[in-house]
C-alpha positions as a Markdown table, in Angstrom:
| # | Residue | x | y | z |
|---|---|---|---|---|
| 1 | Unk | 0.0 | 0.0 | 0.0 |
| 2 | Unk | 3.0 | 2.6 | 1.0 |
| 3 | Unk | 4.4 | 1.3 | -2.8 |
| 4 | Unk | 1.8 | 2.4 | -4.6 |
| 5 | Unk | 0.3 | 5.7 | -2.8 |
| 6 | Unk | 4.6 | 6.3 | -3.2 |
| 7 | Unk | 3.9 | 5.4 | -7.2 |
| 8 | Unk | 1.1 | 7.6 | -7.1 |
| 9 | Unk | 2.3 | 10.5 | -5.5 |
| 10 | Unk | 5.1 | 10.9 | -8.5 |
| 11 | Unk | 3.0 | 10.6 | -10.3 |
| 12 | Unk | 0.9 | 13.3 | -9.4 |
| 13 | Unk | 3.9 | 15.3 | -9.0 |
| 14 | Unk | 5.0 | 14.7 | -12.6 |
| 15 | Unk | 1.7 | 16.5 | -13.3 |
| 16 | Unk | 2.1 | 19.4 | -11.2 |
| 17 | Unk | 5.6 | 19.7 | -12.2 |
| 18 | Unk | 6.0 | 18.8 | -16.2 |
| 19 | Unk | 2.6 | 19.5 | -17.1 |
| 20 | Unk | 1.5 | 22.2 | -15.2 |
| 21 | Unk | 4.6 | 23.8 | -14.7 |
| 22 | Unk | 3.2 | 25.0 | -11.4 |
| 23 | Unk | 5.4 | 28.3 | -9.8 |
| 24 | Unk | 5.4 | 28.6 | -6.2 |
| 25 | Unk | 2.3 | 30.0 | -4.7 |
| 26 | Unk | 0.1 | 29.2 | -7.7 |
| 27 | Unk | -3.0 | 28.2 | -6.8 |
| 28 | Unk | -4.0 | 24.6 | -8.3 |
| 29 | Unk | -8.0 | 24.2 | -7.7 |
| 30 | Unk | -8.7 | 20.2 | -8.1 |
| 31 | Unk | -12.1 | 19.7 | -8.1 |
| 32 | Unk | -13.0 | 15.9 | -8.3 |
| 33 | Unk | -16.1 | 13.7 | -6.7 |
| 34 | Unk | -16.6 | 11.6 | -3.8 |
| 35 | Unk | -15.2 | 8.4 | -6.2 |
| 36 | Unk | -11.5 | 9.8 | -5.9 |
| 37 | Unk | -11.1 | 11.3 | -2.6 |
| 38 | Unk | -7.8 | 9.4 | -2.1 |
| 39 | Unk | -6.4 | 10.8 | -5.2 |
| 40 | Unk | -7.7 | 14.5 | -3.9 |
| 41 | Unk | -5.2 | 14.0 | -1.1 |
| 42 | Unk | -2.6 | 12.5 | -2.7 |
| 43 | Unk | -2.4 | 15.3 | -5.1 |
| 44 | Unk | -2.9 | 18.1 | -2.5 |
| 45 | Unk | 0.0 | 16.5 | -0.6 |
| 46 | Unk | 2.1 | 16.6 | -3.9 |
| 47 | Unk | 1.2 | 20.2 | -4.7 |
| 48 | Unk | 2.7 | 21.0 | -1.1 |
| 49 | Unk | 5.5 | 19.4 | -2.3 |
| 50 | Unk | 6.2 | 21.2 | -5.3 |
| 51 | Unk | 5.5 | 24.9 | -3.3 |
| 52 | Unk | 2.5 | 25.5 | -4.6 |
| 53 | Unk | -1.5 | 26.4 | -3.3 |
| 54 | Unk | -4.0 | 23.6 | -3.4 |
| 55 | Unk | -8.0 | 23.9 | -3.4 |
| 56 | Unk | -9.3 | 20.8 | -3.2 |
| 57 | Unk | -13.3 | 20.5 | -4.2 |
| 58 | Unk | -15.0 | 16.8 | -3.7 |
| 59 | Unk | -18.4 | 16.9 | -5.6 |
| 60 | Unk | -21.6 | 14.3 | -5.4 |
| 61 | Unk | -21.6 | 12.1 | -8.6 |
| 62 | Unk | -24.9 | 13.7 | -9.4 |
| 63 | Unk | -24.7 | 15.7 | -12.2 |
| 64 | Unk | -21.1 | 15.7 | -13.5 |
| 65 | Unk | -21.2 | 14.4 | -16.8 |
| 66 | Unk | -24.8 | 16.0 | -17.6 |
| 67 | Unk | -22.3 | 19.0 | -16.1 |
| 68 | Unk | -25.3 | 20.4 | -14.0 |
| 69 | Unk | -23.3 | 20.2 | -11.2 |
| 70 | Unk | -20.1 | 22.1 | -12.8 |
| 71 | Unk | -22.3 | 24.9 | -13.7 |
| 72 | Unk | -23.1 | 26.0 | -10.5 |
| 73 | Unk | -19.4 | 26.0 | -9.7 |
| 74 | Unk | -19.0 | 28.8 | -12.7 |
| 75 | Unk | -18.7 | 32.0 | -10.4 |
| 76 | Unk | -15.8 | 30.5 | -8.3 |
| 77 | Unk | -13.4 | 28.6 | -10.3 |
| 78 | Unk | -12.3 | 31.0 | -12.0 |
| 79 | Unk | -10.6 | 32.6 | -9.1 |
| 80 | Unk | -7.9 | 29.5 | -9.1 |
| 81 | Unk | -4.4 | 29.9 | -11.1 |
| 82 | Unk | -5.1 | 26.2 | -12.5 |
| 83 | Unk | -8.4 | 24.5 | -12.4 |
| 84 | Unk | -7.8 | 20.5 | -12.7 |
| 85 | Unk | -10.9 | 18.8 | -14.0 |
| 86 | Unk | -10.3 | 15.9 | -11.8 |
| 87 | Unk | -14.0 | 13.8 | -11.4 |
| 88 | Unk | -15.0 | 10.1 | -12.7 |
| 89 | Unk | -16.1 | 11.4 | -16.0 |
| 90 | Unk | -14.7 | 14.8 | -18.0 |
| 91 | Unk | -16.6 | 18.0 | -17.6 |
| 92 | Unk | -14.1 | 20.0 | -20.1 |
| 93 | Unk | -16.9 | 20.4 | -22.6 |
| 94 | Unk | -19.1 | 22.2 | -20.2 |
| 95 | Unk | -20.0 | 26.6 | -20.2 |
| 96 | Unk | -18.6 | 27.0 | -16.9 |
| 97 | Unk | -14.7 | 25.9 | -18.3 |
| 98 | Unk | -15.2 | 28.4 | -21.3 |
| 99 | Unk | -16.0 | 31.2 | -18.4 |
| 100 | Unk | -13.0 | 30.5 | -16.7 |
| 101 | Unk | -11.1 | 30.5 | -19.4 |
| 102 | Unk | -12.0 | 33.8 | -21.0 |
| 103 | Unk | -11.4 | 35.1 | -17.2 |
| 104 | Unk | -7.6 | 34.0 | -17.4 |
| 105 | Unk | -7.2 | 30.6 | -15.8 |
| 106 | Unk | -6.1 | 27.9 | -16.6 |
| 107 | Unk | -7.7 | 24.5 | -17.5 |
| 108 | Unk | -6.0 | 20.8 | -17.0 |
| 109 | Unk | -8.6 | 17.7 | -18.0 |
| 110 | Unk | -8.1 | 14.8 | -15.8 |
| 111 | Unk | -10.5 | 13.0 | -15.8 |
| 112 | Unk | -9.4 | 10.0 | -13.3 |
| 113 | Unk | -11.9 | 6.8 | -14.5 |
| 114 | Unk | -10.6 | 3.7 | -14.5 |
| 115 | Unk | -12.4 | 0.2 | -15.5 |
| 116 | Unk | -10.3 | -1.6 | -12.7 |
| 117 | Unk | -10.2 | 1.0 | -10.2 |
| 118 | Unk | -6.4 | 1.7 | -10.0 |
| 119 | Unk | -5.1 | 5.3 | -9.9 |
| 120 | Unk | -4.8 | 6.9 | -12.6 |
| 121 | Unk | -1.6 | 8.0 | -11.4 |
| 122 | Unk | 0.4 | 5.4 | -11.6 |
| 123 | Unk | -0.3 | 4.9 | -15.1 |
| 124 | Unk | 2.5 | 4.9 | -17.4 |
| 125 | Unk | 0.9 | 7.0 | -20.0 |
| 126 | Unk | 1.2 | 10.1 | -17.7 |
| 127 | Unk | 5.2 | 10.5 | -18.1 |
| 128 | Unk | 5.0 | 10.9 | -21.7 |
| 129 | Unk | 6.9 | 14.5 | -22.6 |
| 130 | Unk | 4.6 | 17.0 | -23.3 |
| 131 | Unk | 6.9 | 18.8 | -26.2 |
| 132 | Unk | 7.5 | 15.5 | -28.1 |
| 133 | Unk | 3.9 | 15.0 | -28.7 |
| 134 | Unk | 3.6 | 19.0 | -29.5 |
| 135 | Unk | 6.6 | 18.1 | -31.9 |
| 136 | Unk | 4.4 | 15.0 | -33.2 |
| 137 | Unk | 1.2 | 16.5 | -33.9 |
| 138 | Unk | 2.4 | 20.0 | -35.4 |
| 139 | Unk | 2.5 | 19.2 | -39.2 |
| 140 | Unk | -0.8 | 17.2 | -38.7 |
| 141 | Unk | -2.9 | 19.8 | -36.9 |
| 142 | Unk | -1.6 | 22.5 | -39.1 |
| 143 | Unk | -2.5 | 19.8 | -42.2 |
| 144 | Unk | -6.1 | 19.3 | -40.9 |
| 145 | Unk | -6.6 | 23.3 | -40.3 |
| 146 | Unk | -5.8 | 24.0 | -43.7 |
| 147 | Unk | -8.4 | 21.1 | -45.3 |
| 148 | Unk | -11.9 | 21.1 | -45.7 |
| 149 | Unk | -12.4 | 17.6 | -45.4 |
| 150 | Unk | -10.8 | 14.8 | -43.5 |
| 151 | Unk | -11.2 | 10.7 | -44.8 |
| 152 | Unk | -10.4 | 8.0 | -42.5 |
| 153 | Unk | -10.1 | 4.3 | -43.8 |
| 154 | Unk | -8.8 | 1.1 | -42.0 |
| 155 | Unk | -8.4 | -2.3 | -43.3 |
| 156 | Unk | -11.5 | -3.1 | -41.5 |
| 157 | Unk | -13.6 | -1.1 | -43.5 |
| 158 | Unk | -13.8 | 2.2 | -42.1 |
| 159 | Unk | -14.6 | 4.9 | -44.9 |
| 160 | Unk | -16.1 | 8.0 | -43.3 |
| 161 | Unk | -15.5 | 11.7 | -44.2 |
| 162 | Unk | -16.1 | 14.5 | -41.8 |
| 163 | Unk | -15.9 | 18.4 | -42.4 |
| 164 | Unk | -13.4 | 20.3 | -41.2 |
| 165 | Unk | -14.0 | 23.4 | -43.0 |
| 166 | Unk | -13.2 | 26.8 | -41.2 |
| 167 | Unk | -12.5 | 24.5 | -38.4 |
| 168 | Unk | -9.5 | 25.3 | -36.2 |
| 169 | Unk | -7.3 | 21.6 | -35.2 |
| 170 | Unk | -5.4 | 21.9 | -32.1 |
| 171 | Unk | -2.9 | 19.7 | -29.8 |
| 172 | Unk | -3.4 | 18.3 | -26.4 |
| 173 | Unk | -0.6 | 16.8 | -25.0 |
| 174 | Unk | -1.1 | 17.5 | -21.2 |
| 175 | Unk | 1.1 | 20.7 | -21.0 |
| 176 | Unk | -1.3 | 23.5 | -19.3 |
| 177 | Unk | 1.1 | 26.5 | -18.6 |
| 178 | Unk | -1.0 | 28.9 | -20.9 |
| 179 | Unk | -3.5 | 31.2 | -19.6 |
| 180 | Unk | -7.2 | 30.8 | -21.3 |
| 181 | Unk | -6.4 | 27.6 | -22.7 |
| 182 | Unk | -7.9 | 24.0 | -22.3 |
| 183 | Unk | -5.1 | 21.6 | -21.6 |
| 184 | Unk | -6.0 | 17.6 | -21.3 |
| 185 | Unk | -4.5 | 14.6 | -20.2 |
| 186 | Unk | -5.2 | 13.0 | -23.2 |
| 187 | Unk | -2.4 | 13.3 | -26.0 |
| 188 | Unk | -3.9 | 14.1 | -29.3 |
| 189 | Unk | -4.4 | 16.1 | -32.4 |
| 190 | Unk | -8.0 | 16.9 | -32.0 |
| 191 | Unk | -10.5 | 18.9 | -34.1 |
| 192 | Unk | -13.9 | 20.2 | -33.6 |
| 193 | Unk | -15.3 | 19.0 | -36.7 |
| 194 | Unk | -19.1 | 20.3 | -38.6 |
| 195 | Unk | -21.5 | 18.4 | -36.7 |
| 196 | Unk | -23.8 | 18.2 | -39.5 |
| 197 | Unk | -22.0 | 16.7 | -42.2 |
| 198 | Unk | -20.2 | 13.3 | -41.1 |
| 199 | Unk | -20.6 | 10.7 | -44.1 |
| 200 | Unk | -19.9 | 7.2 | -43.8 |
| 201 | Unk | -19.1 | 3.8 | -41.8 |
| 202 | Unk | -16.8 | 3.3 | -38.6 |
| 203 | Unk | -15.5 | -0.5 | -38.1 |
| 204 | Unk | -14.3 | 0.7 | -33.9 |
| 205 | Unk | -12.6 | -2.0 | -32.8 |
| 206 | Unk | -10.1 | -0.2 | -30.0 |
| 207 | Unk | -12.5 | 0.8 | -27.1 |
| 208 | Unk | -16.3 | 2.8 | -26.0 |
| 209 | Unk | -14.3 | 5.0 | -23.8 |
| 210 | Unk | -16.1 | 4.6 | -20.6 |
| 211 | Unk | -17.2 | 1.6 | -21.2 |
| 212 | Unk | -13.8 | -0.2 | -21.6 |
| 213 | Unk | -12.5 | -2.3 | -24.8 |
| 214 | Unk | -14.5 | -3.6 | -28.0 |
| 215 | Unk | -14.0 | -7.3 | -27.8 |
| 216 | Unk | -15.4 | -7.4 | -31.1 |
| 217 | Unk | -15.6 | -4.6 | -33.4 |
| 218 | Unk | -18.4 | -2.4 | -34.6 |
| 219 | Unk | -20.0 | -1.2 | -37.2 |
| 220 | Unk | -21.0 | 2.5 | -36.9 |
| 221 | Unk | -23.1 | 4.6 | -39.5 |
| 222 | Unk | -23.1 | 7.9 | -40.2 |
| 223 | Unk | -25.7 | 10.3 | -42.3 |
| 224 | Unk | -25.7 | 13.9 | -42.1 |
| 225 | Unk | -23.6 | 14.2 | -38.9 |
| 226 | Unk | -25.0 | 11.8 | -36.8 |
| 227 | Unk | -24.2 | 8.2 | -35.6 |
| 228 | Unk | -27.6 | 6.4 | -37.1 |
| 229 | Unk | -27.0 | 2.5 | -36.9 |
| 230 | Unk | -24.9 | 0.5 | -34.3 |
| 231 | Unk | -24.2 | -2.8 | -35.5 |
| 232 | Unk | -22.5 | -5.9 | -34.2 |
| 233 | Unk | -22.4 | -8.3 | -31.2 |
| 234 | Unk | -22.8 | -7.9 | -27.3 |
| 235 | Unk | -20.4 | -4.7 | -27.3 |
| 236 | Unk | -23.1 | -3.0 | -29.9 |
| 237 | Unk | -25.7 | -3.4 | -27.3 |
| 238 | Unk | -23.9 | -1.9 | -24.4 |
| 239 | Unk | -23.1 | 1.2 | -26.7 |
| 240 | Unk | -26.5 | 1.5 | -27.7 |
| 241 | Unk | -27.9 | 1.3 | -23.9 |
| 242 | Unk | -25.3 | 3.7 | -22.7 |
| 243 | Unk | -26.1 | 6.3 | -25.7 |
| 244 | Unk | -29.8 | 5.7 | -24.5 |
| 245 | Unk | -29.1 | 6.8 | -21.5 |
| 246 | Unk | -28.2 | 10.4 | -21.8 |
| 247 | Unk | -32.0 | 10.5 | -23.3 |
| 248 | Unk | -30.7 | 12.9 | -26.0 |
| 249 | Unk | -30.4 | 12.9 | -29.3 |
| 250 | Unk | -27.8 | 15.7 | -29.2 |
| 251 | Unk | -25.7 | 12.6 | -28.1 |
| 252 | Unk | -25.5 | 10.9 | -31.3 |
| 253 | Unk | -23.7 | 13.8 | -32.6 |
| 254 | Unk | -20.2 | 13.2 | -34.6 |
| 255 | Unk | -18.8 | 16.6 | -33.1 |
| 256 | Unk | -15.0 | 15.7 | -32.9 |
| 257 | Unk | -12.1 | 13.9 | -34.3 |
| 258 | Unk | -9.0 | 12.8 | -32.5 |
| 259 | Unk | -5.6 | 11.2 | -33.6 |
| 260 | Unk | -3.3 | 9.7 | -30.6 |
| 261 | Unk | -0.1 | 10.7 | -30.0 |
| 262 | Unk | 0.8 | 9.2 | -26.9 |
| 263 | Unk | 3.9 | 6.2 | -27.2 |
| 264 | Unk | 3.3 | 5.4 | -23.9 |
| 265 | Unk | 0.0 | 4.1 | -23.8 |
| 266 | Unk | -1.9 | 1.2 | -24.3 |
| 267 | Unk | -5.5 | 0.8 | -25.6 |
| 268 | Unk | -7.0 | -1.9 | -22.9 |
| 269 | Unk | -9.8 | -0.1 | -22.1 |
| 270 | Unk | -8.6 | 0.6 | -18.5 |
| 271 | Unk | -8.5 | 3.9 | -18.5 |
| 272 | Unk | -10.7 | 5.6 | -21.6 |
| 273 | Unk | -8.8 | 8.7 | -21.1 |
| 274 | Unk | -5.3 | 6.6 | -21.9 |
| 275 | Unk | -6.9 | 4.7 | -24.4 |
| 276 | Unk | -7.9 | 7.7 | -27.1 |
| 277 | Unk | -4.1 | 9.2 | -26.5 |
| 278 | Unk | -2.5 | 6.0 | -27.5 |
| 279 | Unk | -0.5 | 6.3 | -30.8 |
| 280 | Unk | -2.0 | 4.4 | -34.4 |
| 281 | Unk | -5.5 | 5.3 | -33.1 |
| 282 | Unk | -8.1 | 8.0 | -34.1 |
| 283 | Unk | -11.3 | 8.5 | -31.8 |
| 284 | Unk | -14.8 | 9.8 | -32.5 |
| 285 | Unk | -15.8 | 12.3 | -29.6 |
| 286 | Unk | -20.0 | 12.4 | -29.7 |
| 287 | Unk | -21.9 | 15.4 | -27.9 |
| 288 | Unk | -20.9 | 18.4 | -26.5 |
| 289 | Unk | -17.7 | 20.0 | -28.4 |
| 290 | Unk | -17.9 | 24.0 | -27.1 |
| 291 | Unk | -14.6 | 24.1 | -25.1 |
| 292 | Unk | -13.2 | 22.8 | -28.6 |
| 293 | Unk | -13.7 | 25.4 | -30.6 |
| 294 | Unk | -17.6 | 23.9 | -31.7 |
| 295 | Unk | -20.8 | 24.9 | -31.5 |
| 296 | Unk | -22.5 | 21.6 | -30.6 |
| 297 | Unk | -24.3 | 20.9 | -27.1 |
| 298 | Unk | -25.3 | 17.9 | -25.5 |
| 299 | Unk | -25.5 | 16.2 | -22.2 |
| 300 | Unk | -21.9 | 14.5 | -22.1 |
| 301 | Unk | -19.4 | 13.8 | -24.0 |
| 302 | Unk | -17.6 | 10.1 | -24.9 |
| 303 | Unk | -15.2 | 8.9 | -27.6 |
| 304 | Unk | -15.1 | 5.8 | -29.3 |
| 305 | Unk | -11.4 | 4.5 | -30.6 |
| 306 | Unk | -10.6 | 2.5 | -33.2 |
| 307 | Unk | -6.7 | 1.5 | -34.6 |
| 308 | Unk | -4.4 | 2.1 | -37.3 |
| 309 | Unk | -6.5 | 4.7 | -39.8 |
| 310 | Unk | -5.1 | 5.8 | -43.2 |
| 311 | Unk | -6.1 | 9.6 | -42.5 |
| 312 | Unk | -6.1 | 12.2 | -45.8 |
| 313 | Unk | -6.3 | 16.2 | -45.4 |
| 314 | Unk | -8.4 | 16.9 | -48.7 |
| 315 | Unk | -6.5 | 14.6 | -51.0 |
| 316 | Unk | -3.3 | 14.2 | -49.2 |
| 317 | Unk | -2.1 | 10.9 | -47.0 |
| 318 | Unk | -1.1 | 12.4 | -43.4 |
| 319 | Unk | -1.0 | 9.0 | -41.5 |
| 320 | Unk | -0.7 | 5.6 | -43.3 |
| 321 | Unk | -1.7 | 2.5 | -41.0 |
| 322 | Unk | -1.9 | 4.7 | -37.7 |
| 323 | Unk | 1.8 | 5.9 | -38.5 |
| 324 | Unk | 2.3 | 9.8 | -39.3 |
| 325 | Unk | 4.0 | 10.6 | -42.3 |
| 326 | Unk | 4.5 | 13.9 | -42.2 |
């Protein structure tokens, strides 16, 4: 027990130190829920450590992903240096994080579910380096910027075309040491793509996000921007009951594309968060997309992964069998 809380403790040190590039007397506000109360004081003890101010916030499940909860919050977090988005499931997407940020603080997604209750912090994935993944995904984002449409295939039979047009791609890659920007755990070229236009057919076969791995892979349709047929064995019926649940068609929405560009992870469908970052994957991200740069609302947000995508920019090959070639 002293091993791993010892594990996890660097851990959330490498955060508060290579991500967040914390300076003394900062003040780090993580707000997380009554799931990960050990990790709340495991992190406050390593903010201590590393000189800085933490707030430490421990929220009711209730109304976190629908972000009801977070909303309420909206007047107060702002007043924090660094606000770490720390509960079971990701409330980046939410109007209270785009009012922080346009009030100068800083944003850090963290979402800390796991599918076999470890620590997120002990997770390999976490010590990737920030600038390497920048370095990565630079000549991809900038590719996908300049594009008005993005194709995916895969071997599988993925062939599904979204619309990227006037659409602004950006990087996460866990570095959050700029003031009115969303940083996130998860290590990716991501874009807010036209929630109206997605075309096409998914074959996922990496993982539901939250809901761990695809033992057997899925077909996913596509018309006019939203996810219309789910197809397959007993993983297509727990996608379908979980998507019922939101009881929201805003849900079904294709409202974001993602490219991994972590080296360090694995896709086991452990930890969803670990899972989209991992390198040769894309994910879709359905629902809410504002803090991305979109304009599309919904009650949650959750990505579905699926491996080694040819990926072309208009007409040109960008990544060839999950492996970027530019």
């Amino acid at each position: 027990m002293i091993k791993e809380r010892e594990k996890a403790l660097a851990g959330a040190r490498c955060i508060i130190q290579n991500w967040i590039e914390a300076k003394e007397s900062e003040v780090l506000h993580f707000i997380t829920d009554e799931y990960h109360v050990e990790e709340a004081d495991i992190f406050e003890s390593a903010a201590f450590e590393c000189g800085a101010v933490p707030k430490i916030s421990i929220l009711s499940m209730d109304g976190v992903q629908s972000g009801e909860v977070i909303e309420k919050m909206k007047n107060t977090m702002y007043y924090s240096d660094v606000i770490v988005g720390a509960t079971h499931y990701s409330f980046v997407t939410t109007e209270a994080v785009d009012f922080a940020l346009k009030k100068g603080s800083r944003f850090l997604s963290f979402p800390m579910h796991t599918n076999d209750g470890s620590s997120i912090f002990e997770r390999e994935f976490i010590r990737m380096s920030p600038k390497t993944a920048k370095k990565t995904g630079k000549p991809v984002a900038q590719r996908i910027t300049d594009a008005d449409k993005v194709l995916v295939k895969t071997k599988n039979g993925t062939n599904v075309v979204f619309s990227v047009k006037n659409r602004k791609a950006g990087i996460f890659a866990g570095s959050c040491t700029m003031k009115r920007k969303v940083a996130s755990s998860s290590f990716e070229v991501y874009v807010p793509i036209v929630e109206t236009v997605t075309e096409g057919r998914v074959i996922a076969d990496g993982s539901l996000g939250y809901l761990g791995k695809i033992n057997e892979p899925i077909e996913l349709i596509f018309e006019a921007g939203y996810l219309v047929e789910i197809n397959g064995g007993e993983d297509a019926v727990r996608l379908k009951k979980y998507m019922e649940s939101f009881s929201d068609r805003e849900i079904y929405c294709a409202a974001e594309l993602g490219i991994g560009l972590n080296t360090k992870s694995k896709c086991e469908g452990i930890c969803y968060i670990e899972d989209e970052s991992t390198y040769g994957t894309f994910h879709i991200g359905f629902g809410r997309n504002i803090a991305l740069g979109g304009k599309h609302e919904a009650k949650g947000h959750f990505d579905i992964v699926t491996y080694n995508p040819d990926i072309y920019a208009d007409n040109d090959l960008i990544i060839e069998n999950g492996e970027f070639i530019i």
